[in-house]
KEPADREN-485900 format. One record per residue: residue number from 0; chain; x, y, z of N, C-alpha, C in turn. Coordinates in Angstrom, 2 decimals. Atoms other than C-alpha are relative to their C-alpha. Layout:
% KEPADREN-485900
gulo: NUM, tortor: A, n.x: X, n.y: Y, n.z: Z, ca.x: X, ca.y: Y, ca.z: Z, c.x: X, c.y: Y, c.z: Z;
...
This chain:
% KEPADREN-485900
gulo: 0, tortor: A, n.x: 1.25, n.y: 0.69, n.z: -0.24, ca.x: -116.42, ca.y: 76.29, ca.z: 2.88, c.x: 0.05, c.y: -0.59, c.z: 1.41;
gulo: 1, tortor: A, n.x: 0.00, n.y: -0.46, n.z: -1.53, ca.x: -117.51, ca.y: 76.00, ca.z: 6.54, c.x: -0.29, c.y: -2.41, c.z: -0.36;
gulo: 2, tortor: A, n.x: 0.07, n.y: 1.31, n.z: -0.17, ca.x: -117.61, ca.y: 71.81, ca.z: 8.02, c.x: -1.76, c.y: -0.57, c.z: -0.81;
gulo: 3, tortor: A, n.x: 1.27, n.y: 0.80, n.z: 0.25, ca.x: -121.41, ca.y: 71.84, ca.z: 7.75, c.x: -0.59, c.y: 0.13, c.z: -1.28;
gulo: 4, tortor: A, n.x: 0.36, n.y: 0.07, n.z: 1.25, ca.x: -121.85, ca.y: 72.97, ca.z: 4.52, c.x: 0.25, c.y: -1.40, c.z: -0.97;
gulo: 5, tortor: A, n.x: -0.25, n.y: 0.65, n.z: 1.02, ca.x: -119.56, ca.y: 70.51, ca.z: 3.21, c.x: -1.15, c.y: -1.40, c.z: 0.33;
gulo: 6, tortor: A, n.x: 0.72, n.y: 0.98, n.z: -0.64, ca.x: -121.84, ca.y: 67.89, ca.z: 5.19, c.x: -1.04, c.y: -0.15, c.z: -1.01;
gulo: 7, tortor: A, n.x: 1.05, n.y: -0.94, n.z: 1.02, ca.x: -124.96, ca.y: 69.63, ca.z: 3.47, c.x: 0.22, c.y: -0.75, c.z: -1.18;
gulo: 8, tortor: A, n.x: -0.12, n.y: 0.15, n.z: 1.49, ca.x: -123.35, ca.y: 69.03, ca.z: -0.02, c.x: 0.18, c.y: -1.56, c.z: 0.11;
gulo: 9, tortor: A, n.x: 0.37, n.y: 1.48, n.z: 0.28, ca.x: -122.54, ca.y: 65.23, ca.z: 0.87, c.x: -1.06, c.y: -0.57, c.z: 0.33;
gulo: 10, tortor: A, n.x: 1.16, n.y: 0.39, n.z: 0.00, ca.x: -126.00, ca.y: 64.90, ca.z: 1.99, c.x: -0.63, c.y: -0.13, c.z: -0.88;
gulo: 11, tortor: A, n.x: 0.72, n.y: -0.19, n.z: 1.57, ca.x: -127.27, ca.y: 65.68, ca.z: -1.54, c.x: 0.47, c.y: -1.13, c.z: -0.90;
gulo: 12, tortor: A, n.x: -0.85, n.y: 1.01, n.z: 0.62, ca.x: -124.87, ca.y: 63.58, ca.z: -2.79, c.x: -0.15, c.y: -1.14, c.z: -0.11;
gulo: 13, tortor: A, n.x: 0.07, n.y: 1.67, n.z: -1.17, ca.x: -125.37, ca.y: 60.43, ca.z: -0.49, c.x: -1.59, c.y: -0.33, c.z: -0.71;
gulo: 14, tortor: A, n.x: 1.80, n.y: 0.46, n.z: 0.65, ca.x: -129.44, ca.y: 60.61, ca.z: -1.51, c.x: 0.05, c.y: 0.39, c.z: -1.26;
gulo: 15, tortor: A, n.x: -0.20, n.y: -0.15, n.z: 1.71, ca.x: -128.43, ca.y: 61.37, ca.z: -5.06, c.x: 0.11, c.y: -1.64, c.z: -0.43;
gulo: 16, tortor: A, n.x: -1.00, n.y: 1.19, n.z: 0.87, ca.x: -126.45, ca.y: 58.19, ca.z: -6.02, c.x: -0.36, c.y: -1.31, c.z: 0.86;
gulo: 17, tortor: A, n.x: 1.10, n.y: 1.10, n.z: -0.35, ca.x: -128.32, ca.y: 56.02, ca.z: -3.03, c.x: -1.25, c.y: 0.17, c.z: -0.21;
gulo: 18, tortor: A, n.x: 1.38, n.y: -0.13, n.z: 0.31, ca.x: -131.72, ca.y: 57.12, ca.z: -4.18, c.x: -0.75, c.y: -0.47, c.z: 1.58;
gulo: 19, tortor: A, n.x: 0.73, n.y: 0.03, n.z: -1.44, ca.x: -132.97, ca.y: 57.52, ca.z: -0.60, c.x: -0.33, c.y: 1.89, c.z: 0.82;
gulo: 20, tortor: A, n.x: -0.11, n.y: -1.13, n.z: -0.20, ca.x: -134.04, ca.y: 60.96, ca.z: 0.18, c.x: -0.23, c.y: 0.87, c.z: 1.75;
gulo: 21, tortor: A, n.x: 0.66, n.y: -0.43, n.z: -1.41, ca.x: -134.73, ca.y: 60.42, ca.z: 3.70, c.x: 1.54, c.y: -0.63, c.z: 0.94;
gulo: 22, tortor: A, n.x: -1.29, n.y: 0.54, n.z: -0.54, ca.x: -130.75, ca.y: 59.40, ca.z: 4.58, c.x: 0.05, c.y: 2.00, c.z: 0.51;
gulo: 23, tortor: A, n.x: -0.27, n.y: -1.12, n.z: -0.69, ca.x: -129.42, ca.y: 62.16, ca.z: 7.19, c.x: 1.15, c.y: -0.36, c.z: 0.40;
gulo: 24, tortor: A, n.x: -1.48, n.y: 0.40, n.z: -0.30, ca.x: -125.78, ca.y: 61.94, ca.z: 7.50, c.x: 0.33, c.y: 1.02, c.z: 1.24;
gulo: 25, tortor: A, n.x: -0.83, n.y: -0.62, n.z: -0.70, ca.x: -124.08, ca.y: 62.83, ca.z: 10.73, c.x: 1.63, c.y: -0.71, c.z: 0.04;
gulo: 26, tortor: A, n.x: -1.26, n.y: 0.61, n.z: 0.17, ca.x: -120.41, ca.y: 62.51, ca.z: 11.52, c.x: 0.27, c.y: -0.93, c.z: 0.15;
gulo: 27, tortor: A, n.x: -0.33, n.y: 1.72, n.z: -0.23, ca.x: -120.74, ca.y: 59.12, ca.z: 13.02, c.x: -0.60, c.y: -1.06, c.z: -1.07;
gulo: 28, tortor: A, n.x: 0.46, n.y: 1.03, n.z: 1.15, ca.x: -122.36, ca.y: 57.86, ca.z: 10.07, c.x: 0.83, c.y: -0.96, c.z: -0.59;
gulo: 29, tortor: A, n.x: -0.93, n.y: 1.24, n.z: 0.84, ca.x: -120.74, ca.y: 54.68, ca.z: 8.31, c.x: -0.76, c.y: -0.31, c.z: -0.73;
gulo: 30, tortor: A, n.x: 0.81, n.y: 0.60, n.z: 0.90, ca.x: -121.85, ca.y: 52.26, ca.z: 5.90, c.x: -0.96, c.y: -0.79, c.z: 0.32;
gulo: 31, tortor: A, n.x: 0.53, n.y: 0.93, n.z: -0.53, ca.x: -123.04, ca.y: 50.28, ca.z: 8.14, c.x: -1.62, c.y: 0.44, c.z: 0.59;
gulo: 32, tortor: A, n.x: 0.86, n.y: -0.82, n.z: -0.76, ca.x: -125.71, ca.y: 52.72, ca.z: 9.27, c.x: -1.19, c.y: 0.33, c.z: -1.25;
gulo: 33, tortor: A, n.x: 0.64, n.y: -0.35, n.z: 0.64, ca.x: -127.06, ca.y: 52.98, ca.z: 5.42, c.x: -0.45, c.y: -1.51, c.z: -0.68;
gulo: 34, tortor: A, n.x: -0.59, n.y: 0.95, n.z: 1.02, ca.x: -128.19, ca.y: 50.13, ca.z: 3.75, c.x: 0.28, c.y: -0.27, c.z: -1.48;
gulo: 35, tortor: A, n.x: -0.31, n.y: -0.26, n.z: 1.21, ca.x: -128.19, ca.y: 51.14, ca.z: 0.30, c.x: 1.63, c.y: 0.06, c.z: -0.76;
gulo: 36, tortor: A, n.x: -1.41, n.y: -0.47, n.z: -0.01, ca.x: -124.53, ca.y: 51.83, ca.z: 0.83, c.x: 1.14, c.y: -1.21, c.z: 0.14;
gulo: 37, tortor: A, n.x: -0.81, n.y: 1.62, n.z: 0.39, ca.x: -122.42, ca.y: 48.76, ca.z: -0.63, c.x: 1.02, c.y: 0.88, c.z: -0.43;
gulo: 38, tortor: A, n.x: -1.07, n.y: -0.24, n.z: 0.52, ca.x: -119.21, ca.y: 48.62, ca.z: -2.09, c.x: 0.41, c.y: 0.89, c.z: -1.47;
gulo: 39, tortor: A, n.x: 0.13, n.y: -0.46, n.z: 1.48, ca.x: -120.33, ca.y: 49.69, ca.z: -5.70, c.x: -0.28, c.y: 1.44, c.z: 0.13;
gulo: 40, tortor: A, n.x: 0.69, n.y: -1.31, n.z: -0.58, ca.x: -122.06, ca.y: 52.62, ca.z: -3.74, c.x: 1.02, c.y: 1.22, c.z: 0.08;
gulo: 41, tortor: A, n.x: -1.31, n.y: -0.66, n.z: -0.66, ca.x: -119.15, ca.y: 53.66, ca.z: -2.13, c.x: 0.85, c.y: 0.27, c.z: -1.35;
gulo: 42, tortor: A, n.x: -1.05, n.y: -0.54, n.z: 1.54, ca.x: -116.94, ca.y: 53.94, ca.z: -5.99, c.x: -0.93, c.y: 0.88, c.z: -0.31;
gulo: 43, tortor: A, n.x: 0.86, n.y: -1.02, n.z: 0.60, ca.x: -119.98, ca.y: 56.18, ca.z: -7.17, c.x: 0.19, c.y: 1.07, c.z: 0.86;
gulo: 44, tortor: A, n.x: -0.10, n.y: -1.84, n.z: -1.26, ca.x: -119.86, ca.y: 58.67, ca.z: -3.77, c.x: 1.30, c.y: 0.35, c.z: -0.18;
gulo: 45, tortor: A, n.x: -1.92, n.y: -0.74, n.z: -0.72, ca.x: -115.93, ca.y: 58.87, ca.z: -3.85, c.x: -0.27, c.y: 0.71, c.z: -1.92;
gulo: 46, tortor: A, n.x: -0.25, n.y: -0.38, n.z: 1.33, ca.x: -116.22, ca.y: 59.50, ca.z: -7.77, c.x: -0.99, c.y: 1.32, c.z: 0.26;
gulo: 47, tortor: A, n.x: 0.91, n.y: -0.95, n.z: -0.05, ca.x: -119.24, ca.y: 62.02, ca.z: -7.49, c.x: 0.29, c.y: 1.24, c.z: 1.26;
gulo: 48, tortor: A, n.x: -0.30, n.y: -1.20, n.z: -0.78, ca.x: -117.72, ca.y: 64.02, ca.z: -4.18, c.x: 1.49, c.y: 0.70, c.z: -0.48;
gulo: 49, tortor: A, n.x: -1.27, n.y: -0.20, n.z: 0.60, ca.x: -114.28, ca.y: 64.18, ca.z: -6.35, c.x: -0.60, c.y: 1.05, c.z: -0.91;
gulo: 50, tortor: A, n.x: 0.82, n.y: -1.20, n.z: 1.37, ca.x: -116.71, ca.y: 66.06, ca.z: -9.22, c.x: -0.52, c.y: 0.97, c.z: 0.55;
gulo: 51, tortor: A, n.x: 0.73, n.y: -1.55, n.z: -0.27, ca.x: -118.59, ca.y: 68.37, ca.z: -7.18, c.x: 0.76, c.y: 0.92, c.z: 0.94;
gulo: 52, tortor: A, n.x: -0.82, n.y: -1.08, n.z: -0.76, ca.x: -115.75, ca.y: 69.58, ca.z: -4.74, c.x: 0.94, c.y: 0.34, c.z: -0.66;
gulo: 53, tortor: A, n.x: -1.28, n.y: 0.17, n.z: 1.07, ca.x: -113.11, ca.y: 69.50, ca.z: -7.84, c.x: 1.16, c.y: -0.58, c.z: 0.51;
gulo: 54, tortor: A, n.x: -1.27, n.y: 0.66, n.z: -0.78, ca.x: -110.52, ca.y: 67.25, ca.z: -5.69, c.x: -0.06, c.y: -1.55, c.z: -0.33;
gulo: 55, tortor: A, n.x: -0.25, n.y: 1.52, n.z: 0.28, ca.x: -108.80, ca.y: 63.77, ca.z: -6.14, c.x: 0.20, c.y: -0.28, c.z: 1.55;
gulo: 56, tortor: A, n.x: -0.19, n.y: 0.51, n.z: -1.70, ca.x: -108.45, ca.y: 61.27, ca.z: -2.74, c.x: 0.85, c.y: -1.16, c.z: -0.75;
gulo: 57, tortor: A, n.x: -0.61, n.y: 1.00, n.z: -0.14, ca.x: -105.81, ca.y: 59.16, ca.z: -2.79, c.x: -0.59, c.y: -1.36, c.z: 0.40;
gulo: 58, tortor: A, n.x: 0.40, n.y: 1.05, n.z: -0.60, ca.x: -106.43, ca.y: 55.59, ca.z: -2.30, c.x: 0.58, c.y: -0.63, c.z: 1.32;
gulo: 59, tortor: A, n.x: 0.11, n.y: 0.43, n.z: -1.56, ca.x: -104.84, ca.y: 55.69, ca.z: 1.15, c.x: -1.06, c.y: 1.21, c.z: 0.83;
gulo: 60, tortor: A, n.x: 0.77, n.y: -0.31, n.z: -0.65, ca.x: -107.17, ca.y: 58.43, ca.z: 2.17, c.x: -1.28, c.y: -0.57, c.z: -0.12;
gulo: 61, tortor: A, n.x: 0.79, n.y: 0.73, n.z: 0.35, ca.x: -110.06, ca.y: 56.58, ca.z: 0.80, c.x: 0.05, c.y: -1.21, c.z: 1.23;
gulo: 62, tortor: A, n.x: -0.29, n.y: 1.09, n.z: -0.88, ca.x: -108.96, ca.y: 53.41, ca.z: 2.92, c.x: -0.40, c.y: 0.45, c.z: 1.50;
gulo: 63, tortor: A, n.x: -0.28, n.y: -0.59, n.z: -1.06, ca.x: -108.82, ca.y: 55.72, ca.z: 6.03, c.x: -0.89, c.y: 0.25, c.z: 0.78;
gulo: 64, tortor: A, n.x: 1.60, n.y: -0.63, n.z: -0.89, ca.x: -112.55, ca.y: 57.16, ca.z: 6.40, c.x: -0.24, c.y: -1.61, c.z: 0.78;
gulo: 65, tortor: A, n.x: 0.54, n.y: 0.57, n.z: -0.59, ca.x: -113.93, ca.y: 55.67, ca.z: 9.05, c.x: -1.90, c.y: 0.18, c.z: 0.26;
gulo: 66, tortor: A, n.x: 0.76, n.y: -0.86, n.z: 0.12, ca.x: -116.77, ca.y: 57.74, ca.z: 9.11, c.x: -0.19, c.y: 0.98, c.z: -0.93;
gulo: 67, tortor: A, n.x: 0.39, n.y: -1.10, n.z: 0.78, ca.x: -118.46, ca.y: 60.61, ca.z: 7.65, c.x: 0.74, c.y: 1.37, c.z: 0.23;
gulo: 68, tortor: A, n.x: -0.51, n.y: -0.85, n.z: -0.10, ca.x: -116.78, ca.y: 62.75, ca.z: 9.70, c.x: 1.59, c.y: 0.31, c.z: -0.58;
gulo: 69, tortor: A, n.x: -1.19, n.y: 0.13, n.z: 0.79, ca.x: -113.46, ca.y: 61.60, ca.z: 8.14, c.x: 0.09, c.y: 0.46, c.z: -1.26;
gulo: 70, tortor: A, n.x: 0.32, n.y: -0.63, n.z: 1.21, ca.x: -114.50, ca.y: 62.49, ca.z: 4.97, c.x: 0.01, c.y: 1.20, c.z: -0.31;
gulo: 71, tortor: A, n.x: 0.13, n.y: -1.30, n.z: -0.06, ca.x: -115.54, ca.y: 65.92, ca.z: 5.68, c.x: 1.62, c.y: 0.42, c.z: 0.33;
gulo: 72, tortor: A, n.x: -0.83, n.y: -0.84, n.z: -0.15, ca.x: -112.29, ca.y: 66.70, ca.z: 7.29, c.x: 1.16, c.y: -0.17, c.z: -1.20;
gulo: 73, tortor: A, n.x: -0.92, n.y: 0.35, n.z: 1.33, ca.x: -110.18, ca.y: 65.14, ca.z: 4.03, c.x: -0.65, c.y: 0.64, c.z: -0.76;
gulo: 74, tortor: A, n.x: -0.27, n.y: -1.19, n.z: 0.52, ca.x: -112.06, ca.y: 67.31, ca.z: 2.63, c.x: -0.01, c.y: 1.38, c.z: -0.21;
gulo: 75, tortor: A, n.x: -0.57, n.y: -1.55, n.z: -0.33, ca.x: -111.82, ca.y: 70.54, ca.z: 4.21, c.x: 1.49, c.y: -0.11, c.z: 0.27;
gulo: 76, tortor: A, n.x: -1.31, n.y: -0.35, n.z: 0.12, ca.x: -108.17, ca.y: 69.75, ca.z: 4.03, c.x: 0.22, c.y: 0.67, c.z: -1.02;
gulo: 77, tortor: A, n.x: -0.08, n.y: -0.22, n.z: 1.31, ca.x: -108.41, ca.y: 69.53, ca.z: 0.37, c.x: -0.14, c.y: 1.49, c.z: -0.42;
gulo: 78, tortor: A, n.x: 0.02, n.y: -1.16, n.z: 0.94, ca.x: -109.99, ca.y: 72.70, ca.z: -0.24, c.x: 0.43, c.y: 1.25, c.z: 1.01;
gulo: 79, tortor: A, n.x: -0.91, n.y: -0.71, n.z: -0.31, ca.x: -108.07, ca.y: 74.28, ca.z: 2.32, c.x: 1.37, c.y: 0.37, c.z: -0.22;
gulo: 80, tortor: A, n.x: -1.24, n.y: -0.67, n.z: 0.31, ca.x: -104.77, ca.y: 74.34, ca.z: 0.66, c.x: -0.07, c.y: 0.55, c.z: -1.04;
């Protein structure tokens, strides 16, 4: 699965579980950039991108994102090995 796809699929994701259909995630995106996107938010996206890419994240990669783009590449690691 190519970077922007996976982007793509957390876009669906992101306006799934924040009920905002007009959020556009680029790599510099944070939380800070959404406001729907709290702490409670954030346990629903890590749980819901764990279900639809079939992968677990450690809770030091979790800690780590800084961004969106962090995300994507933890997990085109993931489903690169």
């Amino acid at each position: 699965m190519e970077k922007n796809e996976i982007l793509a699929k957390l876009q669906d994701i992101y306006r799934d579980i924040l009920d905002n259909d007009e959020i556009i995630l680029e790599g510099e995106t944070t939380a800070d950039d959404i406001e729907e996107w709290d702490s409670l938010a954030h346990v629903q996206i890590v749980n819901e991108v764990e279900k639809q890419f079939g992968i677990k994240f450690t809770s030091y990669e979790i800690t780590s994102w800084i961004d969106i783009a962090d995300l994507v590449d933890c997990i085109d690691s993931k489903l690169s090995k």
